[in-house]
Biopython code that builds the backbone (N, CA, C, O; Angstrom):
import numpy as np
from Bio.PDB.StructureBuilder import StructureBuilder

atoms = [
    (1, "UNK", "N", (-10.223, 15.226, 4.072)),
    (1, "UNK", "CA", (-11.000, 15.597, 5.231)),
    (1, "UNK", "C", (-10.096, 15.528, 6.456)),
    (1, "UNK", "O", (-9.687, 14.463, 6.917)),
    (2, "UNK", "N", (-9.701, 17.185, 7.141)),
    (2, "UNK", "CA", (-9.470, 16.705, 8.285)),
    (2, "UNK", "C", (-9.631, 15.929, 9.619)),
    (2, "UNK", "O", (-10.810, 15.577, 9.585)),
    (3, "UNK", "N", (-9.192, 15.556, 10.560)),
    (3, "UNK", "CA", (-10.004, 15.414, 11.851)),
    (3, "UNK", "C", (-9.612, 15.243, 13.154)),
    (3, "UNK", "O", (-8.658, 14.561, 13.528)),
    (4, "UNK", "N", (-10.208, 15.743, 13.693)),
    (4, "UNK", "CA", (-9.849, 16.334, 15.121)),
    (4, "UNK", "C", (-8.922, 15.058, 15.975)),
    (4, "UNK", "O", (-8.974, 13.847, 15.762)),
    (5, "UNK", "N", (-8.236, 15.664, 16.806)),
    (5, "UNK", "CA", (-7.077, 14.933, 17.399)),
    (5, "UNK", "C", (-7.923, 14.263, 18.268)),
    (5, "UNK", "O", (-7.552, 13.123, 18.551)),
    (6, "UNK", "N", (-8.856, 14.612, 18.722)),
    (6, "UNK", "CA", (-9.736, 13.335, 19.585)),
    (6, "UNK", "C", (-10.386, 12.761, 18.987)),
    (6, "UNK", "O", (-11.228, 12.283, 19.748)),
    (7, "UNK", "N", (-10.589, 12.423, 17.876)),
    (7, "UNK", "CA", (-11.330, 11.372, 16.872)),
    (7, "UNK", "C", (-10.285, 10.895, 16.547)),
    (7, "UNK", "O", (-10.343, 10.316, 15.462)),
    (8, "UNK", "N", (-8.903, 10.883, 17.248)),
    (8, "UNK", "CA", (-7.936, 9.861, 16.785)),
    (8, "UNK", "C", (-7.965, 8.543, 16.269)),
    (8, "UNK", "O", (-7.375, 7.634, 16.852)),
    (9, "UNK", "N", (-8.884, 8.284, 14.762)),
    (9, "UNK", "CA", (-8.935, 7.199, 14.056)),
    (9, "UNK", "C", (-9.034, 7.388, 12.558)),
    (9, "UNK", "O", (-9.782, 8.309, 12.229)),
    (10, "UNK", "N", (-8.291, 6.544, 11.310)),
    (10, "UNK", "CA", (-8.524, 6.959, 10.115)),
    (10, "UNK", "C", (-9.407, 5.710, 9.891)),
    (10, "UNK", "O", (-9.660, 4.818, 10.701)),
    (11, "UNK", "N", (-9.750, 5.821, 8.829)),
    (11, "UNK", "CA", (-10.430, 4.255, 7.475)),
    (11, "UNK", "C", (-9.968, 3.732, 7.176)),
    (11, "UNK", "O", (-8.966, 4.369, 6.849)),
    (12, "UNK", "N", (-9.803, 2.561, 6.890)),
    (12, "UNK", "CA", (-9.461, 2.149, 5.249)),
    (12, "UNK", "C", (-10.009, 2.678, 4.584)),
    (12, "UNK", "O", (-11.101, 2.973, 5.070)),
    (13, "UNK", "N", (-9.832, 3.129, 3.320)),
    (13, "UNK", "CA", (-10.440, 3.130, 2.049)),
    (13, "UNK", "C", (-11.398, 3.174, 1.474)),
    (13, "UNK", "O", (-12.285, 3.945, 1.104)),
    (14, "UNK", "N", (-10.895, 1.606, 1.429)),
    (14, "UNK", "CA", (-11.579, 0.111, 0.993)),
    (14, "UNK", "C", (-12.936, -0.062, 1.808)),
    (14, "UNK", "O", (-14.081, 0.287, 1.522)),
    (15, "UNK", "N", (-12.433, -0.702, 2.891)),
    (15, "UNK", "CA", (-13.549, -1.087, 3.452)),
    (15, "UNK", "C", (-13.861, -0.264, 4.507)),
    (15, "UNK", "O", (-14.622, -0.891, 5.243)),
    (16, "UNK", "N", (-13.698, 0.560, 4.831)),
    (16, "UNK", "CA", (-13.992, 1.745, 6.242)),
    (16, "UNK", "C", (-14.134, 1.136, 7.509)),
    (16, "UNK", "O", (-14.961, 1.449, 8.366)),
    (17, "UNK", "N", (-13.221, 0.186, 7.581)),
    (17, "UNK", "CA", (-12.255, -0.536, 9.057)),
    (17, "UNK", "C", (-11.646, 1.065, 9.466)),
    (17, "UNK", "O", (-11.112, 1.903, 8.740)),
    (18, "UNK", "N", (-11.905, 1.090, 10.651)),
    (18, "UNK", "CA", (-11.588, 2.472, 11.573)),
    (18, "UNK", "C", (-10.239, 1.817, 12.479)),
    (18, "UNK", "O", (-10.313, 0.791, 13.155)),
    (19, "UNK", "N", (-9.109, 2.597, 12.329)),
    (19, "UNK", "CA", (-8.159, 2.234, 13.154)),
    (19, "UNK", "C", (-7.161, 3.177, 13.951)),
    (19, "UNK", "O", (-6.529, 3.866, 13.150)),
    (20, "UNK", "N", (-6.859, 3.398, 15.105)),
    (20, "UNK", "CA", (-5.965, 4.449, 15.475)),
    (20, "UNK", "C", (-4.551, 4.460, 14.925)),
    (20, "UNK", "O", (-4.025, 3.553, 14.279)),
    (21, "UNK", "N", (-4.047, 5.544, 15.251)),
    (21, "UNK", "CA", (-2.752, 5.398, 14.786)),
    (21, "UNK", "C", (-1.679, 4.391, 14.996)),
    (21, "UNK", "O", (-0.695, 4.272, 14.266)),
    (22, "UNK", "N", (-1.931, 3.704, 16.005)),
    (22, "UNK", "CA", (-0.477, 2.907, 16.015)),
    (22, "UNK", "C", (-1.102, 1.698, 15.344)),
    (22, "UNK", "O", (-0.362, 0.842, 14.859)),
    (23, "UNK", "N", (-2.539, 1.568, 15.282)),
    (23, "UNK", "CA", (-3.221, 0.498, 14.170)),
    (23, "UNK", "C", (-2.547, 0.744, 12.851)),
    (23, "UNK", "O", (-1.875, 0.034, 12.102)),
    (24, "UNK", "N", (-2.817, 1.569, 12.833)),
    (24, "UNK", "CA", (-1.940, 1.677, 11.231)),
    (24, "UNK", "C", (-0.650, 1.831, 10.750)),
    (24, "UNK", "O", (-0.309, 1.329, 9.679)),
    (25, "UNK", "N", (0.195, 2.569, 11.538)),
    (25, "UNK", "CA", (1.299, 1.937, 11.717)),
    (25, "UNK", "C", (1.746, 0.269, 11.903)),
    (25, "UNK", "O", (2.612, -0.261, 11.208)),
    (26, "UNK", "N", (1.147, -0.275, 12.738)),
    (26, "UNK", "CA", (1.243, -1.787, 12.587)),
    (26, "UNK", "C", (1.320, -2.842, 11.484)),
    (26, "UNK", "O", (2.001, -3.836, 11.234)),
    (27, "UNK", "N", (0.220, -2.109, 10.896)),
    (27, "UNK", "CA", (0.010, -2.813, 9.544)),
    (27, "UNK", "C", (0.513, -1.792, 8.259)),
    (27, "UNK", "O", (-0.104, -1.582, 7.215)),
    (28, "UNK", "N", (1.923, -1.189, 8.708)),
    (28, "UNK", "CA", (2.474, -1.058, 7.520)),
    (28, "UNK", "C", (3.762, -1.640, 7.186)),
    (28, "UNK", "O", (4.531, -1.725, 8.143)),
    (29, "UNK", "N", (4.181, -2.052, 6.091)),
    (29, "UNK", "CA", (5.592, -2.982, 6.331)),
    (29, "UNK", "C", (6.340, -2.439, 5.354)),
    (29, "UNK", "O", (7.448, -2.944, 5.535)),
    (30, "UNK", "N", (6.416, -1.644, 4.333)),
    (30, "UNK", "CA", (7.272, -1.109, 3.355)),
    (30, "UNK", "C", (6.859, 0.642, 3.458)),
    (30, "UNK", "O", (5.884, 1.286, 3.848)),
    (31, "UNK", "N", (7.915, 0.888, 2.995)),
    (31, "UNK", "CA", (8.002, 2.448, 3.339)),
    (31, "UNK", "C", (9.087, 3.236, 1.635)),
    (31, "UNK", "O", (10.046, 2.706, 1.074)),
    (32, "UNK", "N", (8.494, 4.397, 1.338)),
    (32, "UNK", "CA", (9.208, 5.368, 0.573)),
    (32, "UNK", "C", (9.809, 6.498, 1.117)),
    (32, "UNK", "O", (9.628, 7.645, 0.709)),
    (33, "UNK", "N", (10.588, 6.138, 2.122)),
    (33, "UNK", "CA", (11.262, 7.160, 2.765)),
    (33, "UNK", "C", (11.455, 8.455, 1.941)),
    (33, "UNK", "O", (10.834, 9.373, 2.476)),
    (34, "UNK", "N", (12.092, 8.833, 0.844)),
    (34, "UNK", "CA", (12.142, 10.279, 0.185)),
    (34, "UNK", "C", (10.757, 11.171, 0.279)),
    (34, "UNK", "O", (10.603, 12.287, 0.776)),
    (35, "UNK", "N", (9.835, 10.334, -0.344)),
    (35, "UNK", "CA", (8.371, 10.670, 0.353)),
    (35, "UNK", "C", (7.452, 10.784, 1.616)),
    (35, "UNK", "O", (6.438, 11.414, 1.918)),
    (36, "UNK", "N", (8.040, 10.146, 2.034)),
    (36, "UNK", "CA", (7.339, 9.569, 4.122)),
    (36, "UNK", "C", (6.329, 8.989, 3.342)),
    (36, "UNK", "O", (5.258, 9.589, 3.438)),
    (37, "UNK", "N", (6.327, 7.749, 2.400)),
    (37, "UNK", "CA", (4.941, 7.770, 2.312)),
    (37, "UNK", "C", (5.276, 6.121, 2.602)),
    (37, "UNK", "O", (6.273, 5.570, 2.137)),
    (38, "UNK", "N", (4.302, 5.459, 3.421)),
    (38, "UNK", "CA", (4.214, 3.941, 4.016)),
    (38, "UNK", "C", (2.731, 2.924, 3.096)),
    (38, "UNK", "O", (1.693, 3.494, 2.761)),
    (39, "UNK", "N", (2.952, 1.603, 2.878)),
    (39, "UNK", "CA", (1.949, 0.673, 2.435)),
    (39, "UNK", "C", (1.208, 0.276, 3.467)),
    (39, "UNK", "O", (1.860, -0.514, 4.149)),
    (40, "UNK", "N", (0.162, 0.462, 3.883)),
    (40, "UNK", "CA", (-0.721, 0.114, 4.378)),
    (40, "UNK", "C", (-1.563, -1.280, 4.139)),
    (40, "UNK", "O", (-2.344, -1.178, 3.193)),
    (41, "UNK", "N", (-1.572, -2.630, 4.832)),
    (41, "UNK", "CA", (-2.476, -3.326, 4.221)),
    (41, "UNK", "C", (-3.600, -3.295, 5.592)),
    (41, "UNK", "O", (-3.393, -3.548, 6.779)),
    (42, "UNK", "N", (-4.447, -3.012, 5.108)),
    (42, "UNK", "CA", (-5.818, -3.600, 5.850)),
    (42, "UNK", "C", (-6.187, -4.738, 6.738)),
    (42, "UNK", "O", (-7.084, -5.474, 6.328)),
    (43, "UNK", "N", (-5.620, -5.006, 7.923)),
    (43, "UNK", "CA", (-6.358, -6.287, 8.734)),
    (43, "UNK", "C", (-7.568, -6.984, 8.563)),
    (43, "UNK", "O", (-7.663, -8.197, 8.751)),
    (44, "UNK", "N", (-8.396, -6.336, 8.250)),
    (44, "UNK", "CA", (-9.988, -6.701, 8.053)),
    (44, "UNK", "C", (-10.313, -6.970, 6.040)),
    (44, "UNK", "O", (-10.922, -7.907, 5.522)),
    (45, "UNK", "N", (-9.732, -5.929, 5.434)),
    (45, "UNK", "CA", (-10.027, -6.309, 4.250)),
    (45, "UNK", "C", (-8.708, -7.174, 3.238)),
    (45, "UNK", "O", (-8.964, -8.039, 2.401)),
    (46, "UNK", "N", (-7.670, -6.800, 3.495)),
    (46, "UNK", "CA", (-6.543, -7.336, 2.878)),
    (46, "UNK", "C", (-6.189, -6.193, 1.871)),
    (46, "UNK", "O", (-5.089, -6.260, 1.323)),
    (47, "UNK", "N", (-7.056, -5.107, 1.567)),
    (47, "UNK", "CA", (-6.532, -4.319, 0.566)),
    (47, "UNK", "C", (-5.377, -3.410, 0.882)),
    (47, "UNK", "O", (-5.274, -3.544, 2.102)),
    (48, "UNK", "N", (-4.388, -2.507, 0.473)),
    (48, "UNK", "CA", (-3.504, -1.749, 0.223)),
    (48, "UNK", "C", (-4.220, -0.344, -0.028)),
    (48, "UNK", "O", (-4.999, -0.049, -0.935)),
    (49, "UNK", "N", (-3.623, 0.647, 1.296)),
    (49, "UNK", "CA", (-3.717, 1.604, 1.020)),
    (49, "UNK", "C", (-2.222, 2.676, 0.999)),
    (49, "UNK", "O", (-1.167, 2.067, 1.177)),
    (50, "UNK", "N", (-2.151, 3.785, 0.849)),
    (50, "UNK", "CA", (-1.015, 4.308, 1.470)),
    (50, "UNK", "C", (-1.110, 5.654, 2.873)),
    (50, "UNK", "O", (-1.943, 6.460, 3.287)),
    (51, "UNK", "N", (0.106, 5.294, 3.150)),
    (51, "UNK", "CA", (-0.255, 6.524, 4.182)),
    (51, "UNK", "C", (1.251, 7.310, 4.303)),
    (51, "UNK", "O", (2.351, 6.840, 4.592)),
    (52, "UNK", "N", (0.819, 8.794, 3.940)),
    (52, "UNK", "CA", (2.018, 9.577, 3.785)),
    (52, "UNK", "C", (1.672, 10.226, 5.479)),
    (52, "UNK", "O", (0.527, 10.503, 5.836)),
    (53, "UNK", "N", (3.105, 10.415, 6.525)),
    (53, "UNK", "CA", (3.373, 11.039, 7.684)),
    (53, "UNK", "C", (4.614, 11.789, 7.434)),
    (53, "UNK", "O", (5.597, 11.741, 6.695)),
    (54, "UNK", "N", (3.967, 12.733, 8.687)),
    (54, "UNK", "CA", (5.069, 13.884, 8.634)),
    (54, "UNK", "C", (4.917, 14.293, 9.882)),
    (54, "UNK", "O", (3.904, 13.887, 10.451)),
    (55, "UNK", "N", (6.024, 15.355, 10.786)),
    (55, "UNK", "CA", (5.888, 15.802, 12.100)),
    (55, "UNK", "C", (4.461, 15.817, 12.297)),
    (55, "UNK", "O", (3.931, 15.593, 11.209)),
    (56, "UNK", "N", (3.749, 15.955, 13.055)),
    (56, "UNK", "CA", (2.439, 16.156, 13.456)),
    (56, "UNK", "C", (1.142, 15.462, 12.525)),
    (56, "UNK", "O", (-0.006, 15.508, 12.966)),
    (57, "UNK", "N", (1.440, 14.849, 11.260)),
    (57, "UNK", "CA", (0.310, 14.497, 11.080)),
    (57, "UNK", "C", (0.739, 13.296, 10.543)),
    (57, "UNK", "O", (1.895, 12.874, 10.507)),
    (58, "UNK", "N", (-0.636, 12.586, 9.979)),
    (58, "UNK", "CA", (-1.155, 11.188, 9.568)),
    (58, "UNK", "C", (-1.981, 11.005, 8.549)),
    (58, "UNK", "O", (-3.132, 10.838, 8.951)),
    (59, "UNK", "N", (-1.856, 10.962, 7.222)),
    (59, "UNK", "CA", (-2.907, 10.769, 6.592)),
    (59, "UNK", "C", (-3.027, 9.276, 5.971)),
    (59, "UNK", "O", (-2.139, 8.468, 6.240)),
    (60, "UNK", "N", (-4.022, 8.931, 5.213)),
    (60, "UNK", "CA", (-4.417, 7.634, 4.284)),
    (60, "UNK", "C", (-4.851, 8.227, 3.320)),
    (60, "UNK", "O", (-5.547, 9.242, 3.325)),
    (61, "UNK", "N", (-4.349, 7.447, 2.164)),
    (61, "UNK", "CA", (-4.845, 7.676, 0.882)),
    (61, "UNK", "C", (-4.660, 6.842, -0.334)),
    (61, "UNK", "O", (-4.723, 5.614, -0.294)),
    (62, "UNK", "N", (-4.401, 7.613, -1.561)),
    (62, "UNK", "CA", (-3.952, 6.638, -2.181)),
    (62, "UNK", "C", (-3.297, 7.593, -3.536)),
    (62, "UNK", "O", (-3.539, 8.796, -3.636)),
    (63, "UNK", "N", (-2.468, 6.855, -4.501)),
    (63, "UNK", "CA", (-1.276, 7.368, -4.932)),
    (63, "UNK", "C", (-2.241, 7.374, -6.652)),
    (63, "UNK", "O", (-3.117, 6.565, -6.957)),
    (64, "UNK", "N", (-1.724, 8.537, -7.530)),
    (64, "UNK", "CA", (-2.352, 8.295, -8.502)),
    (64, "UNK", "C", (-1.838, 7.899, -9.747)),
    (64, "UNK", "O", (-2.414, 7.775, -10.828)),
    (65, "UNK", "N", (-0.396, 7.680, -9.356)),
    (65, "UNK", "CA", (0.123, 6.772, -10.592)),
    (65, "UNK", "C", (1.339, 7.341, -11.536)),
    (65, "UNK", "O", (2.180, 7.306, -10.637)),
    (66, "UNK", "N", (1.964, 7.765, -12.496)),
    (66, "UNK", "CA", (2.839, 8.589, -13.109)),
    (66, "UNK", "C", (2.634, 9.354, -13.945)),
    (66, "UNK", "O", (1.539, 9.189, -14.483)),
    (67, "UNK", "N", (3.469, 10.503, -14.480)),
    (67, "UNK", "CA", (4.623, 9.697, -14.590)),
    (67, "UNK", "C", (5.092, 9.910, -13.592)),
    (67, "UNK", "O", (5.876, 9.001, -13.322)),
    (68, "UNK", "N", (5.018, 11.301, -12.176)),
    (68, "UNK", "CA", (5.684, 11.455, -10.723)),
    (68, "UNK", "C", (4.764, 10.464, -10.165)),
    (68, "UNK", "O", (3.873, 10.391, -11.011)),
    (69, "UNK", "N", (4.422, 9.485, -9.000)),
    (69, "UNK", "CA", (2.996, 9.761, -8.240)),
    (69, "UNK", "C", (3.142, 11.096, -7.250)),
    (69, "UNK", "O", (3.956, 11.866, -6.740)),
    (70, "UNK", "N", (1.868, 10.809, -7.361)),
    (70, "UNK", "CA", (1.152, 11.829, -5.884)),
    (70, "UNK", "C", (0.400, 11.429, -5.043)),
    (70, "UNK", "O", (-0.487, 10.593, -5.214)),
    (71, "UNK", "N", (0.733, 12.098, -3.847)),
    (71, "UNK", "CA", (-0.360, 11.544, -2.987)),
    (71, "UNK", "C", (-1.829, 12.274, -2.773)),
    (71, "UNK", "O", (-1.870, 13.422, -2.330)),
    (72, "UNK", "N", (-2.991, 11.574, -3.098)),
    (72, "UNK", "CA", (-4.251, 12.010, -2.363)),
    (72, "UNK", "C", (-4.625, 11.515, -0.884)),
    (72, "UNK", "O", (-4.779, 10.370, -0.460)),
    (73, "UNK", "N", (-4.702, 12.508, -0.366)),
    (73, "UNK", "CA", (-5.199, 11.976, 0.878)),
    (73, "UNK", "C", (-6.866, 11.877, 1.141)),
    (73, "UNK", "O", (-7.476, 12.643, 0.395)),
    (74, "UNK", "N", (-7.728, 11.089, 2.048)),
    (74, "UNK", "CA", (-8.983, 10.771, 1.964)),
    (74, "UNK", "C", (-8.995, 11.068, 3.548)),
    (74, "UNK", "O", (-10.049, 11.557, 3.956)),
    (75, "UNK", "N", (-8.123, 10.878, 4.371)),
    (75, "UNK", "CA", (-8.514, 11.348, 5.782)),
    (75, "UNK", "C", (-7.306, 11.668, 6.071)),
    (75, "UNK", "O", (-6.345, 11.068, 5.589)),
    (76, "UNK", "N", (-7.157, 13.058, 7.235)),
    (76, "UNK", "CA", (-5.840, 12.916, 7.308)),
    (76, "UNK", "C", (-5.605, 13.549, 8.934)),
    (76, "UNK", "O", (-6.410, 14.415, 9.276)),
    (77, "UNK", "N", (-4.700, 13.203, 9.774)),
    (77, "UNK", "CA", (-5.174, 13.271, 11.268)),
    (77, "UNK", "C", (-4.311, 14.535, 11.735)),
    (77, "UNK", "O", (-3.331, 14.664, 11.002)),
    (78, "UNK", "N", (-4.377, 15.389, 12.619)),
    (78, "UNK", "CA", (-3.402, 16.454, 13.136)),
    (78, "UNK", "C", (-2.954, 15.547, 14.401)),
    (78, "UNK", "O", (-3.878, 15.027, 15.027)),
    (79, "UNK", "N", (-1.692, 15.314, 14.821)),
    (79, "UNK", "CA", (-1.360, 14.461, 15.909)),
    (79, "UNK", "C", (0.197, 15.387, 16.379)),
    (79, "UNK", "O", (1.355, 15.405, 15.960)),
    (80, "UNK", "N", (-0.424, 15.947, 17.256)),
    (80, "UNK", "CA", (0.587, 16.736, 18.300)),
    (80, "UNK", "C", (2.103, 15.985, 18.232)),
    (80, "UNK", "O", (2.971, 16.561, 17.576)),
    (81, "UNK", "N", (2.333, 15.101, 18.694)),
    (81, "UNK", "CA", (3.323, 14.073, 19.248)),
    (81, "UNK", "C", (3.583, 13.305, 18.516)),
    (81, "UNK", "O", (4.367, 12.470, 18.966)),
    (82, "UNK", "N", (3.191, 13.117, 17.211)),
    (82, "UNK", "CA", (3.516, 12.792, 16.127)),
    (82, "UNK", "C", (5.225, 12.900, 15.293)),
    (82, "UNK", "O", (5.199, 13.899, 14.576)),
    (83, "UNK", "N", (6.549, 12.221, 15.203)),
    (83, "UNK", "CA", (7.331, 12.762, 14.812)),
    (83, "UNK", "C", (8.264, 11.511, 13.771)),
    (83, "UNK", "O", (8.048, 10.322, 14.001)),
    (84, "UNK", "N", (8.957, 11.783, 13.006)),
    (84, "UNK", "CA", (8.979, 11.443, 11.638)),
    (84, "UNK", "C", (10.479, 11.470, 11.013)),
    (84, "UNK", "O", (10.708, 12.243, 10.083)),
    (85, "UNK", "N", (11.434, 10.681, 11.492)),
    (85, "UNK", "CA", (12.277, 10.637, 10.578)),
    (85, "UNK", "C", (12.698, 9.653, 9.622)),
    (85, "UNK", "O", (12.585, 8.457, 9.890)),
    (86, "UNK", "N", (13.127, 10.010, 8.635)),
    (86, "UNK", "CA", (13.491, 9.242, 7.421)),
    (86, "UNK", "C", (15.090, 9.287, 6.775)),
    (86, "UNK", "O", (15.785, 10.289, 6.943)),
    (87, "UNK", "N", (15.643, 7.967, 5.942)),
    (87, "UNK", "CA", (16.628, 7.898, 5.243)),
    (87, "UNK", "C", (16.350, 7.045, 4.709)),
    (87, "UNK", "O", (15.210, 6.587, 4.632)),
    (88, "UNK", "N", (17.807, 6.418, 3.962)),
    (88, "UNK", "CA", (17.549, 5.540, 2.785)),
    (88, "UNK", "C", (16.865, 4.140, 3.589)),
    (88, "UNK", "O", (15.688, 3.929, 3.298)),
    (89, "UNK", "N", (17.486, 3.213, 4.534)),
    (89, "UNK", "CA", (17.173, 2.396, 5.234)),
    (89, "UNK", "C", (15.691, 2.530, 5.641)),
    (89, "UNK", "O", (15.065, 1.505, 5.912)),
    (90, "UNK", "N", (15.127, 3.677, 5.695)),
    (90, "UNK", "CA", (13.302, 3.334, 5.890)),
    (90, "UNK", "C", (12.931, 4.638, 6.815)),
    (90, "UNK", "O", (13.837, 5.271, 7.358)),
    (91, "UNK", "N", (11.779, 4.945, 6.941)),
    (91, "UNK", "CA", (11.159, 5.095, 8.070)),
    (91, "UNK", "C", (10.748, 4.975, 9.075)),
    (91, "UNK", "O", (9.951, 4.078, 9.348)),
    (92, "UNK", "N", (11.361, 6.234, 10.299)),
    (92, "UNK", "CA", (10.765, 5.982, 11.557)),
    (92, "UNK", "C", (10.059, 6.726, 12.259)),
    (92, "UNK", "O", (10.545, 7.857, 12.259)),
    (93, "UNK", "N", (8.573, 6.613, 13.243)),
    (93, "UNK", "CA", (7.977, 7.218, 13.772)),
    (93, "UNK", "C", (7.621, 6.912, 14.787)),
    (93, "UNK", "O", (7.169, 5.795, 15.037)),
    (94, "UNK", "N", (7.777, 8.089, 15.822)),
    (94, "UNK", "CA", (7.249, 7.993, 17.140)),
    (94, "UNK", "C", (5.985, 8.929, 17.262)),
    (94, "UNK", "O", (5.537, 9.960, 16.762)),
    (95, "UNK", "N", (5.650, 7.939, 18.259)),
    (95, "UNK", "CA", (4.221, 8.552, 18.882)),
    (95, "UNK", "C", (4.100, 8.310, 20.225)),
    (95, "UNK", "O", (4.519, 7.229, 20.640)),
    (96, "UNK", "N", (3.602, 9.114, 21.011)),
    (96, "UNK", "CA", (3.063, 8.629, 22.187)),
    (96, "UNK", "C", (4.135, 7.853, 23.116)),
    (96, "UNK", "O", (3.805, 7.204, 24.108)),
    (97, "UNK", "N", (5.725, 8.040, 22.567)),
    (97, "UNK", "CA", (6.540, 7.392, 23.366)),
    (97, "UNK", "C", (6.443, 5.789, 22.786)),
    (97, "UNK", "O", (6.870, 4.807, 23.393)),
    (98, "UNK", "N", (5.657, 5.779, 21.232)),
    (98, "UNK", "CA", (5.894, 4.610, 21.034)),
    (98, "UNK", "C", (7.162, 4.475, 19.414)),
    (98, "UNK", "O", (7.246, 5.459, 18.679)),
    (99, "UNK", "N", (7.785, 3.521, 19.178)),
    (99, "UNK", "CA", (8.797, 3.963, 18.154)),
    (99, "UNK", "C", (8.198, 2.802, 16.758)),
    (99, "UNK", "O", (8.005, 1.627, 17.068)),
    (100, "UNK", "N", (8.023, 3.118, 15.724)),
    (100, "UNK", "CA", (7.453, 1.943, 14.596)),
    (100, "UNK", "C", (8.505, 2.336, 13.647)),
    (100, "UNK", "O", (8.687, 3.553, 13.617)),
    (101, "UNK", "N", (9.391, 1.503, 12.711)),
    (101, "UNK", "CA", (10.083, 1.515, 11.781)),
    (101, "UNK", "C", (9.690, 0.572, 10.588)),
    (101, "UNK", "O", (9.549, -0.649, 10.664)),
    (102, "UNK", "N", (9.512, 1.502, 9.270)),
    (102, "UNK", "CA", (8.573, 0.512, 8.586)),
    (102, "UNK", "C", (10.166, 0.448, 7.545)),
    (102, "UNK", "O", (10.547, 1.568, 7.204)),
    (103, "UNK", "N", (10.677, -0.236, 7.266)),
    (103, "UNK", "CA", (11.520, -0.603, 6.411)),
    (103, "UNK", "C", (10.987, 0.079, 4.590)),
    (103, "UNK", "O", (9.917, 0.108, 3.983)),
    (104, "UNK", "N", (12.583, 0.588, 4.238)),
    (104, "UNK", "CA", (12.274, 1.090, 2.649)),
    (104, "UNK", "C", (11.861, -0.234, 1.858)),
    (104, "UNK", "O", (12.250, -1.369, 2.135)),
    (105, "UNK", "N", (10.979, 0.131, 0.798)),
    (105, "UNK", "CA", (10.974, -0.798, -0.618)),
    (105, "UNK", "C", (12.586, -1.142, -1.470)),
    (105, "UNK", "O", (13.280, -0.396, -2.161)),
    (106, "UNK", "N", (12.761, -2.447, -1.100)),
    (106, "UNK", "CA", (13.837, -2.800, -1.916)),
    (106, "UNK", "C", (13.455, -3.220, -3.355)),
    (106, "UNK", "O", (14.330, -3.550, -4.155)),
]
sb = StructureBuilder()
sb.init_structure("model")
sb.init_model(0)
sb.init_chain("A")
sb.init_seg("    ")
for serial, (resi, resn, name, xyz) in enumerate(atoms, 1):
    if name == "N":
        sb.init_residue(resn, " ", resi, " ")
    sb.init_atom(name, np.array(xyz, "f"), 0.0, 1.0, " ", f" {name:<3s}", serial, name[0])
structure = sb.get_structure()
């Protein structure tokens, strides 16, 4: 489900804790850079979601396992100012003039 850049907020999941983007960025701490795809844990519930970013957007979802995974997304945001680079060392994204680096899975 898309959603509009002024409803700038996704879910959890899990528990449908509503959070803006740099909320969720916050609470991500490991990253699959080859993928852009980041671990998400939940403030309110403790569960694990994922969230794959790319230039302009934001989604949450969750991964379905092997033998590749993939990502499903369950909400996913269009964000203008949204921007996204990656290497082996991790992921980084700016927004809004703000910078979040979620470190790769060692």
């Amino acid at each position: 489900m898309k959603t509009r850049a002024e409803d700038a907020s996704l879910r959890c999941p899990s528990c449908g804790a509503s959070y803006d983007p740099a909320g969720i960025l916050d609470a991500c701490k490991v990253s699959w850079p080859n993928q852009r795809w980041l671990l998400f844990e939940c403030p309110s519930c403790k569960n694990d979601a994922h969230v794959e970013v790319s230039d302009g957007s934001l989604a949450i979802g969750s991964l379905d396992g092997g033998p590749g995974p993939c990502f499903f997304p369950t909400q996913t945001l269009a964000l203008r100012d949204l921007r996204v680079t990656a290497n082996t060392g991790g992921v980084t994204v700016v927004f809004k003039g703000n910078r979040t680096r979620v470190p790769a899975k060692k």
